[in-house]
KELO-642019 format. One record per residue (C-alpha): y, z, x; residue in three letters. Coordinates in steps of 0.001 Angstrom, whole numbers, plus 524288, in hexadecimal, padded with zeros to 5 digits. Layout:
// KELO-642019
YZXALA/...
END
This chain:
// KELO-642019
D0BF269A537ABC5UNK/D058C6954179F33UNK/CFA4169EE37A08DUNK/D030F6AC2F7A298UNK/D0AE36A50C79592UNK/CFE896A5B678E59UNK/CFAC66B3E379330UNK/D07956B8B078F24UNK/D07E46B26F782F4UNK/CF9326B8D578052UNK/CFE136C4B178318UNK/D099D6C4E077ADFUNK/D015E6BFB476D92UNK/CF98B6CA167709AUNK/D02FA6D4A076F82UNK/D099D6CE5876572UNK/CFABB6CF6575C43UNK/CF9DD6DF42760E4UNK/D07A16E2F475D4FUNK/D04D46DB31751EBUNK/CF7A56E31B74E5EUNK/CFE5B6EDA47527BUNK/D08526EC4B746D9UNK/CFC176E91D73E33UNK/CF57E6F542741C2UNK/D01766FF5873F53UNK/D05916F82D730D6UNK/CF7116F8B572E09UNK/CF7057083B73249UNK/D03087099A72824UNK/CFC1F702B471DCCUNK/CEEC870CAA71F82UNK/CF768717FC71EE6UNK/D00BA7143771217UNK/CF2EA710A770C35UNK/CEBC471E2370E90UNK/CF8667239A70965UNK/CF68571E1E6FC81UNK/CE85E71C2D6FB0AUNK/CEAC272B676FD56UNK/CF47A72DDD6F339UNK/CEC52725DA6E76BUNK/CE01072E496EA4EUNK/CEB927392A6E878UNK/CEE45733F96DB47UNK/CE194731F66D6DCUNK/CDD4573FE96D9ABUNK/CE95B744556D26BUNK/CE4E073D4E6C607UNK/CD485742736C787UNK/CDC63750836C7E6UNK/CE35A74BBE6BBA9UNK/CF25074DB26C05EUNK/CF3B373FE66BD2CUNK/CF0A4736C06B15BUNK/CEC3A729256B2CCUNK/CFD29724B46B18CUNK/D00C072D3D6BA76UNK/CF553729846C3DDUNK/CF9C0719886C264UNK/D0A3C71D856C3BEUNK/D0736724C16D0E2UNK/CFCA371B2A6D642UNK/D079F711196D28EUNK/D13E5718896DB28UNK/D094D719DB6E619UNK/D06FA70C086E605UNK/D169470A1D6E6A5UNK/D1956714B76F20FUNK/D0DB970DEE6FB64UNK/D11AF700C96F67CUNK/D1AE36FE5270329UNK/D1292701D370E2AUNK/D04456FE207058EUNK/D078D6F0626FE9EUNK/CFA846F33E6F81CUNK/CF5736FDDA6F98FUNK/CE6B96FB526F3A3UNK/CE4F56F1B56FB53UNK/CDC886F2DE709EEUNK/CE4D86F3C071560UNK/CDF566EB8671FA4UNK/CE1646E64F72D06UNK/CE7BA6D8E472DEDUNK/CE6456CFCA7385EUNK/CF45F6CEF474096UNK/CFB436C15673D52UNK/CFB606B9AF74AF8UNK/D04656ADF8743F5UNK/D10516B4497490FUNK/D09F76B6E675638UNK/D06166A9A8758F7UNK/D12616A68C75784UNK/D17AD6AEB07609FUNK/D0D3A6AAC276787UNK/D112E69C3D768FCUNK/D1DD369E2F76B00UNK/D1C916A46B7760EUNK/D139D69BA477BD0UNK/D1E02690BC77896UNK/D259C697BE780CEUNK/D1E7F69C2578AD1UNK/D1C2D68CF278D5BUNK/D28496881678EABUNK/D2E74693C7795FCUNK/D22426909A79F5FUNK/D2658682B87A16CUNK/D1B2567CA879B37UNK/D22C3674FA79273UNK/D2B6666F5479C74UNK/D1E2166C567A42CUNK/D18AB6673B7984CUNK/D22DE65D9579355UNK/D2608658987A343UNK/D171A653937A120UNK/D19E364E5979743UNK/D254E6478F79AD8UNK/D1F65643537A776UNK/D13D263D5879E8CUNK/D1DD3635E679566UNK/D22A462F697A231UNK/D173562D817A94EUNK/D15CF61D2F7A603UNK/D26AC61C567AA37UNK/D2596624F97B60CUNK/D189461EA27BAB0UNK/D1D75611AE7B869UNK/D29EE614507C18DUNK/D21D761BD37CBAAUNK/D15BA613067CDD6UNK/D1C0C6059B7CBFFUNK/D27F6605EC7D44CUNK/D2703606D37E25AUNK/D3387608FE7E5B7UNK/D33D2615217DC11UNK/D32CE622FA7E52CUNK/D31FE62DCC7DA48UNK/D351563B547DEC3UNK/D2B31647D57DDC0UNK/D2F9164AAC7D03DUNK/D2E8863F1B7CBB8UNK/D208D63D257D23FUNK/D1D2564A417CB95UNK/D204A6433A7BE8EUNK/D1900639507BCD8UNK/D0D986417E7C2FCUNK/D0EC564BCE7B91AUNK/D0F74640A67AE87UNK/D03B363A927B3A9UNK/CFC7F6473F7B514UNK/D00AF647147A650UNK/CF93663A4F7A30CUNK/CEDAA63CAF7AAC3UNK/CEC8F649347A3C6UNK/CEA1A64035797C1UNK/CE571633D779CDBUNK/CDD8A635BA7AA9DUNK/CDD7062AE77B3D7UNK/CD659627A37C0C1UNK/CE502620887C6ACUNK/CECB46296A7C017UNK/CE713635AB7C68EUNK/CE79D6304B7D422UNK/CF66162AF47D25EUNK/CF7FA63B197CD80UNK/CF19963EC57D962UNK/CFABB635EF7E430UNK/D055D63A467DB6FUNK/D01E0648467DD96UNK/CFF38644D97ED14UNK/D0D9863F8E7EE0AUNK/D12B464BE07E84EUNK/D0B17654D87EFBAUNK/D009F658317E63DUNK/CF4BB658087EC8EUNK/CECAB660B97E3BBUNK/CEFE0659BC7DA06UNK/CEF6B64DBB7E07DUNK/CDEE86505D7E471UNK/CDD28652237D663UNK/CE24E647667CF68UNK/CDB5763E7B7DA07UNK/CCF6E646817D49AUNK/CD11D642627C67EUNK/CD4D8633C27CA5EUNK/CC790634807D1D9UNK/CBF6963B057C66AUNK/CC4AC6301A7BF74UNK/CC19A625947C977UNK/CB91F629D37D36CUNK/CBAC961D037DC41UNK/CC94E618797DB3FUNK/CCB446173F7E9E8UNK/CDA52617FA7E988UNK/CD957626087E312UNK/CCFEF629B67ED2AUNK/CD6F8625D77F721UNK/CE2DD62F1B7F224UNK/CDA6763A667F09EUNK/CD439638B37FE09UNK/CE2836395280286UNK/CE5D7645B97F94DUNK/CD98464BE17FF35UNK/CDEAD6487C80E21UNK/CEA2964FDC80A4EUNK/CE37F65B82804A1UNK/CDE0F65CC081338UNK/CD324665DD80F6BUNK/CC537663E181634UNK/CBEA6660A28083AUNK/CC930658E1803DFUNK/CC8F264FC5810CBUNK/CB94C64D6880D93UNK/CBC7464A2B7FFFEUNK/CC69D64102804D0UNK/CBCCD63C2480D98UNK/CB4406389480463UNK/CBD47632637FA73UNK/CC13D62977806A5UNK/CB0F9626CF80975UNK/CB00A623407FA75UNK/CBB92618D97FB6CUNK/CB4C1613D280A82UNK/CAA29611B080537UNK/CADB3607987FA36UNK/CB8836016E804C4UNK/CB7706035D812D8UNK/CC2D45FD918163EUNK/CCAD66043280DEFUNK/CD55D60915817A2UNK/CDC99611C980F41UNK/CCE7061AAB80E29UNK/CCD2C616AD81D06UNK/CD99761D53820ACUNK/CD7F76272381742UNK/CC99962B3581E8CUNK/CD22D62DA782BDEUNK/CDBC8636B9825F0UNK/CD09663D65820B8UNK/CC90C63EDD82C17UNK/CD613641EB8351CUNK/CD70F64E0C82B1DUNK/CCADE6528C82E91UNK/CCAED6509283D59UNK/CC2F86462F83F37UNK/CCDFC63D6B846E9UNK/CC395634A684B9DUNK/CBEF26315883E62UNK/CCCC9630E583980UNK/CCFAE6261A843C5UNK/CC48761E4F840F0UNK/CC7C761D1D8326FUNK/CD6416183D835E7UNK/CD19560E9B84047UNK/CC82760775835E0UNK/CD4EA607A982CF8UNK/CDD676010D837E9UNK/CD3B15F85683710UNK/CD45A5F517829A9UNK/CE4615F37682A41UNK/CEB385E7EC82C3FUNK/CF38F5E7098389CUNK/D00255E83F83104UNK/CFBE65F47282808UNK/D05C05FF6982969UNK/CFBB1609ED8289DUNK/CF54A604C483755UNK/CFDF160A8783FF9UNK/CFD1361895837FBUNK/CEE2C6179A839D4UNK/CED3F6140E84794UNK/CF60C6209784ABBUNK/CEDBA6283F842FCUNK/CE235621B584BD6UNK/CE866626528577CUNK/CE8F06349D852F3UNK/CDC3F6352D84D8CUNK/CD6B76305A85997UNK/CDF05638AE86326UNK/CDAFA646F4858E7UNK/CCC0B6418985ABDUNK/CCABA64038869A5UNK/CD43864BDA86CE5UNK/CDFAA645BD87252UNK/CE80564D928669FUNK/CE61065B5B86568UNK/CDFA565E658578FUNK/CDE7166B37852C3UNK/CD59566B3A844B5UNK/CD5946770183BA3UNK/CCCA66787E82FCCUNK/CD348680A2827C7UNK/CCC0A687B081D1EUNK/CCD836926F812F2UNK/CC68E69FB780E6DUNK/CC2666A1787FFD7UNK/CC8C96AB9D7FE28UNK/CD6F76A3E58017BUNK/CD2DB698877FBA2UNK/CD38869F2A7EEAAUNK/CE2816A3EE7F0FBUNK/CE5B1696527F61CUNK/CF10C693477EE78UNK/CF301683E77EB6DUNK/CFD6967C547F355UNK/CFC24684987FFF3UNK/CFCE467F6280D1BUNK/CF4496806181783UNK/CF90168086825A0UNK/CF26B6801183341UNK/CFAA9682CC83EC6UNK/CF8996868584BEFUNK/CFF1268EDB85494UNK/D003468FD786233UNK/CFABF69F9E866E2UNK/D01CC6A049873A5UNK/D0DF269C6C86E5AUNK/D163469F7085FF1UNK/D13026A0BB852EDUNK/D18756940584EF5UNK/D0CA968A4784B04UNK/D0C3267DCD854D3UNK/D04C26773E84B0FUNK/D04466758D83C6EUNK/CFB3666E69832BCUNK/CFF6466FE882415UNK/CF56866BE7817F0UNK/CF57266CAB809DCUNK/CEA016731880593UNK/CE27866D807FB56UNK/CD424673FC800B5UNK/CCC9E67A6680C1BUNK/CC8C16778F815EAUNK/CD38366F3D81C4CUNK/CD32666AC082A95UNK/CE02E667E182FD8UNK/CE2046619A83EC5UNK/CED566653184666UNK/CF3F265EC485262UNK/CFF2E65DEC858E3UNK/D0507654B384F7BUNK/D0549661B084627UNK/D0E9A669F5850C7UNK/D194E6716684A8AUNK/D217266F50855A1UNK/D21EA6615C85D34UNK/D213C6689786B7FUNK/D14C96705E86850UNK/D07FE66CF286291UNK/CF92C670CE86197UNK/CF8F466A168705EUNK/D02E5673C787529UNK/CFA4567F5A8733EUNK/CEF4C685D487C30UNK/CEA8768E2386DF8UNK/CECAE68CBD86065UNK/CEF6069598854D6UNK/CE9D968FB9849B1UNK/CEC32693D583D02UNK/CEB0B68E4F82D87UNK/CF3D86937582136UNK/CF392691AC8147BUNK/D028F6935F80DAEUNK/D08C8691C580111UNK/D151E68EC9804DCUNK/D13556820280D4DUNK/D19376873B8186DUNK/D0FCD68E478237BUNK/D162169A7D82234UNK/D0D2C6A47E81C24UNK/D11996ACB480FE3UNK/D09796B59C80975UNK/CFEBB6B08F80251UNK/CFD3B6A51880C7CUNK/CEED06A2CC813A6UNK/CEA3B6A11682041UNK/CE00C6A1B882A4AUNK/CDCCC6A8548352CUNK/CE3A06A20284206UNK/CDB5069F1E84CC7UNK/CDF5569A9585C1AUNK/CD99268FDA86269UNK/CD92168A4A8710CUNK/CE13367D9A86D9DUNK/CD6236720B871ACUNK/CD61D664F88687EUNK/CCCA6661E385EA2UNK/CCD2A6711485ABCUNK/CC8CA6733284C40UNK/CCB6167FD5848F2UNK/CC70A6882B83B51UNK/CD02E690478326DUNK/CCCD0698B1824D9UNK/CD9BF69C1681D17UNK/CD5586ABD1819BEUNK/CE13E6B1DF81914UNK/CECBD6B4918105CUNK/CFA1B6B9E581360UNK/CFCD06C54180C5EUNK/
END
């Protein structure tokens, strides 16, 4: 909005200077004309008195009545007419005051001075949010005290403040924005294990192949210096069950069972999470893995906040997907593993099927439903057998 504002705004100074010129050009015309006229008339005059029809009072009374008949349109007449430059005072003024406006029909303003008032309140807002427990602020008033803290760190960065930014943006669904204040927070303070930690978990939500590694290796980083830290330990079998590698992924969670006291709440989430890993690695669930990746030339009309879903189909029976895996897509590739825990229906699932239809789309809307301008790949049909890993390439766009 602010850059078609300034376009239009160049545009219109510009035509204002040209019909200005233009004005310039035509009085200056005028003034050429009047003066040929009566630089005409006194060589007139002057012949007259050389032929000796007029004396030298006669010659100075009707130089005199010349000067008064020209004296309107020439205000003097002996001296050079010349071009002026155009005055651009009254311009710029113009000028400004339609930029004035332009900004606060645009909203601007109202942007600007909600900043500002979320900055004034940042120290009351943050002292009611962060140091009462039993306080549960809504979204807007989350998106507060984020915006007035985005405010501060615009002015003051800091290592903490960026990653409580980037949790806040996690909570409320940012996760863009999220990855990059993490960033800052760790340009700041490469080591601070707690902000690692929360980007390695922003990265396991992004999904995508390269952001798993880098999660990966954020979690190797924090191992290394602790290896009994069971938040990292836990956090190194999600990242592995993303990937596929359920054996690895139950490894990680049984050393962290370890770790936990008999009473910790957390044990009897990780031992069912041992039991599916195990049961996806030797075969006893049905797995079906996709690595789902994109061509150049859609990656460039990717437009941010799509959705990209995997679903499967059955061949031999309706169009209605059987199973459906949904991600937000942050970067490519992503591998996403379906089951029969992601069944649309709770009678039919990948197990139910002899074949399988699979198929990836990219849409804007959220929904799987394909509108124009929405992306997908080419869908290809399997013999339904476990373990299957199967590769798609998003090339098309509806039209």
């Amino acid at each position: 909005m602010w850059y078609l504002a300034l376009a239009l705004l160049a545009v219109f100074a510009v035509v204002i200077l040209l019909l200005a010129r233009r004005q310039q050009l035509s009085t200056l015309s005028t003034l050429h004309a009047n003066k040929a006229v009566y630089e005409s008339r006194l060589q007139e005059l002057d012949e007259d008195k050389a032929q000796g029809l007029l004396n030298d009072k006669d010659l100075a009374n009707a130089q005199r009545e010349l000067k008064k008949t020209f004296v309107t349109d020439v205000h003097n007449p002996d001296e050079e007419v010349r071009m002026q430059p155009a005055r651009i005072t009254w311009v710029a003024l113009l000028a400004l005051v339609a930029a004035t406006a332009l900004y606060v029909w645009g909203g601007s303003w109202q942007q600007q001075q909600q900043a500002d008032t979320a900055l004034a309140e940042l120290e009351q807002r943050s002292a009611r949010l962060l140091n009462n427990a039993n306080v549960q602020p809504d979204a807007e008033e989350m998106m507060l005290f984020a915006l007035g803290l985005r405010q501060r760190l615009a002015q003051e960065p800091n290592a903490s403040a960026w990653s409580l930014y980037g949790r806040i943006m996690l909570q409320v669904g940012q996760l863009d924005e999220a990855l990059a204040a993490f960033e800052q927070s760790r340009s700041i303070t490469p080591n601070s294990v707690s902000n690692l930690m929360y980007y390695a978990q922003a990265l396991i939500l992004s999904g995508s192949d390269a952001d798993l590694a880098k999660a990966g290796s954020f979690v190797g980083d924090i191992l290394r210096e602790n290896r009994t830290n069971v938040e990292a330990l836990g956090l190194l079998g999600v990242i592995a069950y993303e990937r596929g590698d359920f054996e690895r992924a139950a490894q990680a969670w049984e050393i962290t069972v370890r770790l936990l006291d008999e009473s910790d709440p957390r044990r009897a989430s990780l031992l069912s999470s041992i039991e599916d890993a195990k049961a996806r690695s030797d075969g006893s669930v049905l797995t079906l893995t996709v690595n789902v990746d994109i061509s150049e030339a859609m990656r460039n009309e990717l437009v941010y906040g799509s959705t990209l879903f995997v679903f499967v189909r059955d061949p031999d029976g309706g169009r209605a997907p059987i199973a459906v895996a949904r991600r937000t897509i942050s970067d490519f590739p992503i591998t996403v593993t379906l089951t029969d825990a992601d069944a649309v229906m709770t009678d039919t699932g990948l197990s139910d099927a002899e074949n399988w239809l699979i198929g990836a789309r990219i849409t804007r809307s959220g929904t799987i439903e394909m509108q124009k301008g929405d992306m997908e790949a080419r869908p290809v049909v399997m013999a339904a057998e476990p373990n299957l890993t199967v590769p798609l390439r998003i090339t098309e766009i509806r039209q």
